[in-house]
C-alpha positions as CSV (number, residue, x, y, z in Angstrom):
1,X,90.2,171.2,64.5
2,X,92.0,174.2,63.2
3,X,92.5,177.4,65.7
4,X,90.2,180.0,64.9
5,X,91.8,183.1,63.4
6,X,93.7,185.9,65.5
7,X,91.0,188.3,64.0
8,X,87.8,187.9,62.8
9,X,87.4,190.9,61.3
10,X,89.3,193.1,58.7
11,X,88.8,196.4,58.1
12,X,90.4,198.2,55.1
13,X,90.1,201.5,53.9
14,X,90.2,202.0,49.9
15,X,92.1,204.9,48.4
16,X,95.6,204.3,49.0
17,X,95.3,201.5,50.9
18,X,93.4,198.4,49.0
19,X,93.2,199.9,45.7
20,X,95.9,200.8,43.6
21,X,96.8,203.9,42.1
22,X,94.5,202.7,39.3
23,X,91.4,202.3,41.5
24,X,92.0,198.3,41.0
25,X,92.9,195.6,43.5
26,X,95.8,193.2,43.0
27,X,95.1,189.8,42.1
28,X,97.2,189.4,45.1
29,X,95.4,191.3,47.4
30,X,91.8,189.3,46.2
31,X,94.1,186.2,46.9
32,X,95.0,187.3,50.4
33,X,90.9,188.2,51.1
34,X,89.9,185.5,49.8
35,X,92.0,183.2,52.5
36,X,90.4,185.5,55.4
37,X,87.2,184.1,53.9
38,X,87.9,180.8,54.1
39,X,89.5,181.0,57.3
40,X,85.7,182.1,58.7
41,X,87.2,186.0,59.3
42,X,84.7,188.9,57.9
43,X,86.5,191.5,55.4
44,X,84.9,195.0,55.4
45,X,85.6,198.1,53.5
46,X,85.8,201.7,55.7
47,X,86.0,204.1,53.3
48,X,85.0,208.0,52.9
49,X,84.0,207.1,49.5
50,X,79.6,207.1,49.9
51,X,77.8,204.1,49.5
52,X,77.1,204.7,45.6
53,X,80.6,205.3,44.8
54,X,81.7,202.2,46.9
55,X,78.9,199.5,45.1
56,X,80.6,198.9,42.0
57,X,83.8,198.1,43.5
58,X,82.1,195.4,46.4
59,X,80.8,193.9,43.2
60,X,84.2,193.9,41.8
61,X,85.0,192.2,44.6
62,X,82.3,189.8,44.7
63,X,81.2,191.4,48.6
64,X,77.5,191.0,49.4
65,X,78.3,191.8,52.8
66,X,78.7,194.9,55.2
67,X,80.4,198.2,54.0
68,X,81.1,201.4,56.4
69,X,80.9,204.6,53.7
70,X,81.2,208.0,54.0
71,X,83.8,208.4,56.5
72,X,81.3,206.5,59.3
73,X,77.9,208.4,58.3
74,X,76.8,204.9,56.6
75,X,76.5,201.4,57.2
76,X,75.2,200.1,53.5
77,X,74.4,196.2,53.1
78,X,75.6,195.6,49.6
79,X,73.3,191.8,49.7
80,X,70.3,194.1,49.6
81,X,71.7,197.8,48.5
82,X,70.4,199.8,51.3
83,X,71.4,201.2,54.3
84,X,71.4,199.8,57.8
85,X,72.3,203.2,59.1
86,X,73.1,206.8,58.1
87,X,73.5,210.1,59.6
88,X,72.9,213.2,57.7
89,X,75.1,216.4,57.8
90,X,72.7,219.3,58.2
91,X,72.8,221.5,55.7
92,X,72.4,224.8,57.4
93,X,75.2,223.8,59.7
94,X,77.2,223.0,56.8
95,X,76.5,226.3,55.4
96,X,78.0,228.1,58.4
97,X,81.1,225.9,58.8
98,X,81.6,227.0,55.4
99,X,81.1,231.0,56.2
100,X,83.6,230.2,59.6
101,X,86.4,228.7,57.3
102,X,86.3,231.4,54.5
103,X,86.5,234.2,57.2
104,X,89.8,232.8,58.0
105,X,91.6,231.5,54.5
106,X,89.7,233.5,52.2
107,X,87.6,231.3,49.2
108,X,87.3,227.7,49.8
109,X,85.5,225.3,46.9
110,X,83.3,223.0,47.8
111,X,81.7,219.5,46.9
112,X,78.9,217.6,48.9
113,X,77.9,214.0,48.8
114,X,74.2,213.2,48.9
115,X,72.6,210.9,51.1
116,X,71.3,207.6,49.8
117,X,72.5,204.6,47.9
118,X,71.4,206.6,45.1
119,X,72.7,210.0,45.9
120,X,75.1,212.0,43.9
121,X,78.3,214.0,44.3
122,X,78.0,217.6,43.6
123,X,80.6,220.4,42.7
124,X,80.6,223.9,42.8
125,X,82.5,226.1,40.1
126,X,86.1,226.0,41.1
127,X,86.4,222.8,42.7
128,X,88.7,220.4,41.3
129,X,88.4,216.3,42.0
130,X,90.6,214.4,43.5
131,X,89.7,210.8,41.9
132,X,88.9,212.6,38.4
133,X,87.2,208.5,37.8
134,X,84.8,209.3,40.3
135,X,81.3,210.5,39.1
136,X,80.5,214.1,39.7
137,X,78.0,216.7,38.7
138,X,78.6,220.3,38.3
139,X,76.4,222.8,39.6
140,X,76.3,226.5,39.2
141,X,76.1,227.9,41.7
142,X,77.2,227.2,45.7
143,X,73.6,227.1,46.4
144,X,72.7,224.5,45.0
145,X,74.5,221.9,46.6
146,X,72.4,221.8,49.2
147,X,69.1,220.9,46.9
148,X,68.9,217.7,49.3
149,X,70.0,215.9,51.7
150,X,73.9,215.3,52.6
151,X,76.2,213.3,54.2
152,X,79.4,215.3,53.9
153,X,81.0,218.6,52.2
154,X,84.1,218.4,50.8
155,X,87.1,221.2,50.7
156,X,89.7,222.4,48.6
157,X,91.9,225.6,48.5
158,X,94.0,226.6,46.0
159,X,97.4,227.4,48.4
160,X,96.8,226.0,51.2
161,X,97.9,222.1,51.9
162,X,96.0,219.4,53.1
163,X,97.3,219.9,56.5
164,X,96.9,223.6,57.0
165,X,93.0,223.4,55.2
166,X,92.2,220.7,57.6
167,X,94.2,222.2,60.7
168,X,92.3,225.6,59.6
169,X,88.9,224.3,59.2
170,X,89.3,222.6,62.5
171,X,89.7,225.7,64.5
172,X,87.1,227.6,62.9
173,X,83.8,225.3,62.7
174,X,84.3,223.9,66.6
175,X,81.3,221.3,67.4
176,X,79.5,222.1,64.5
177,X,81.0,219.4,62.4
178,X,84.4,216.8,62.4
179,X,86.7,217.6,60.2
180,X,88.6,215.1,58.9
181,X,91.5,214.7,55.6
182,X,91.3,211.6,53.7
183,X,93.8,211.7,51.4
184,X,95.2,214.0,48.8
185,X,93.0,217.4,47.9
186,X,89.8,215.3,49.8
187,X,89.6,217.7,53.3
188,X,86.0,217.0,54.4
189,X,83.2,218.0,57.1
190,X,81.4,215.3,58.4
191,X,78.4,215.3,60.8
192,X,79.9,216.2,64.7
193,X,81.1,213.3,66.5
194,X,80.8,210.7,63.4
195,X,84.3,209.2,62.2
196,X,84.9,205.7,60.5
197,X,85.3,204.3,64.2
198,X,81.7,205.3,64.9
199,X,80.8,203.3,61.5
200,X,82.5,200.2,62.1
201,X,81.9,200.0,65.8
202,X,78.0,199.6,64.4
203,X,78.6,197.5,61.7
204,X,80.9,195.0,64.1
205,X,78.3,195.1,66.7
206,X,75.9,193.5,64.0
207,X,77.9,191.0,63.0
208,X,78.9,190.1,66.7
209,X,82.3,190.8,66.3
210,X,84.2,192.4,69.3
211,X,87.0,195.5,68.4
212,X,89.6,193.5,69.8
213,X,88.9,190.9,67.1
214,X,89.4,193.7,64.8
215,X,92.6,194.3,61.9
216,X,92.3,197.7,60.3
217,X,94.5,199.2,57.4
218,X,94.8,202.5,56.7
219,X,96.9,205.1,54.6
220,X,95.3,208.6,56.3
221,X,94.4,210.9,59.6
222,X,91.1,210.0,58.8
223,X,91.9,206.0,59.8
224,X,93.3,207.1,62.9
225,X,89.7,206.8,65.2
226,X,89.5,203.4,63.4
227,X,93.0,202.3,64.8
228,X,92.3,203.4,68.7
229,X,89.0,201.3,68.0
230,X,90.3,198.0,66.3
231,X,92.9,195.5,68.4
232,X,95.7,196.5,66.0
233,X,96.4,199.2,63.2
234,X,98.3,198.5,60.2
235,X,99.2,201.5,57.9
236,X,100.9,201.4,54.5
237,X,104.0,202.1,53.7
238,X,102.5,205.6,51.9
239,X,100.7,206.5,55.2
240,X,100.7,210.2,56.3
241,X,102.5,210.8,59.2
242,X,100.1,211.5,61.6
243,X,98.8,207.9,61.1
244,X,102.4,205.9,61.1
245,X,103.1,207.9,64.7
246,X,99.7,205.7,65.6
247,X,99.9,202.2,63.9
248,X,100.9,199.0,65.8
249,X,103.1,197.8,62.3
250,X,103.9,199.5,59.0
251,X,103.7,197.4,55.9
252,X,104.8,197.8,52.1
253,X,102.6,200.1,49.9
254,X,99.6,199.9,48.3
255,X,101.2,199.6,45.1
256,X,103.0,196.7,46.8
257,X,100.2,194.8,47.9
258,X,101.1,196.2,51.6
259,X,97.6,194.1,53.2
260,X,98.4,190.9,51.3
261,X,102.0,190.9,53.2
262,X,100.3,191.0,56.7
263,X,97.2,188.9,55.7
264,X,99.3,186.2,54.1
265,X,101.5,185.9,57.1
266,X,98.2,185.9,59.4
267,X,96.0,183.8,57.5
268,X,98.6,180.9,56.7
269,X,97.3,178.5,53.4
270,X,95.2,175.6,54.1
């Protein structure tokens, strides 16, 4: 009988990480998954992407399992499309955290996502997408982003970096919310105390699966909760700083099909 696999779960984050610069996953990198499949081992996507923008990829990938979206705020079941669990930003807080961050850098532009496997992404004159592929709809006015329910607001400034938005941001809006940066342009608030750790601790615990039988890749800060949580952190070879200081390994790129080099090596052919 064959030795059951070093992990048994594998968490990968999307935007710089499993998908290519292109929003596609290597034939490669569906190679490699598909071996954790058959070796009995769970593959699920943590991604700040919500769960609408994250369905037509699983069924790219031919997932009908478990997805964390939204940075943690949601657990979505792609088998049934809807949510196990979500957690809502409130949108008066949101407001403030806003009001707290422009009395210290000046104008800020905004974006929410809706809550719901059906919500929508919302943006506010002046804001710019990062992932120009990804749905959006503009509004007029600042107001009306917060016509219903959200999981998350996200940030942009146009002289300010990443780093000193999110840094910022962090100073200024305290407990009200977590401030996170997922990748390039995306600095985001996120209900207090929910991270992508939070999300996949909940999604493992329903599948039985404990965190030291967890592999997570990542390319961002926002990975880092989801590295102290799994048994080992992997980040790509295009990783921010913050999390390569963090990760147990570094691999190649995303563009160079950085999971399929540690997944090959772990999950060995039949």
């Amino acid at each position: 009988m064959a030795a059951p696999p070093a992990y048994a779960l594998i968490a990968t984050d999307l935007d710089g990480t499993l998908l290519r610069g292109d929003d596609t996953v290597s034939d490669r990198s569906r190679a490699a998954l598909e071996r954790v499949a058959r070796a009995g081992a769970r593959h699920l996507v943590v991604t700040g992407r919500p769960a609408p923008r994250v369905r037509p990829l699983l069924e790219g990938l031919g997932s009908t399992g478990l997805a964390v979206c939204g940075q943690g705020a949601q657990v979505y079941d792609a088998g049934t499309d809807r949510l196990l669990w979500s957690v809502r930003l409130d949108r008066e807080l949101a407001e403030t955290a806003l009001g707290k961050i422009e009395a210290e850098v000046g104008q800020v532009y905004a974006a929410v996502d809706q809550d719901g496997v059906d919500g929508l992404t919302l943006i506010e004159p002046g804001y710019l997408m990062p992932h120009p592929t990804l749905p959006a709809v503009r509004v007029g006015r600042r107001d009306d982003l917060w016509c219903e329910p959200i999981s998350k607001v996200l940030l942009r400034h146009h002289t300010l970096s990443d780093d000193e938005l999110a840094e910022t941001a962090r100073a200024a809006v305290g407990s009200l919310a977590t401030v996170t940066m997922s990748g390039p342009g995306t600095v985001e608030l996120q209900p207090c105390g929910v991270t992508k750790a939070t999300g996949l601790a909940l999604a493992a615990e329903y599948l039985g699966i404990a965190a030291d039988r967890a592999l997570a890749f990542g390319d961002m800060p926002n990975d880092i909760p989801m590295f102290d949580w799994a048994g080992r952190g992997v980040a790509m070879a295009n990783a921010h700083p913050e999390l390569k200081a963090v990760a147990d390994e570094i691999t190649t790129s995303n563009e160079d099909d950085g999971i399929a080099v540690v997944l090959e090596r772990l999950f060995p052919t039949d």
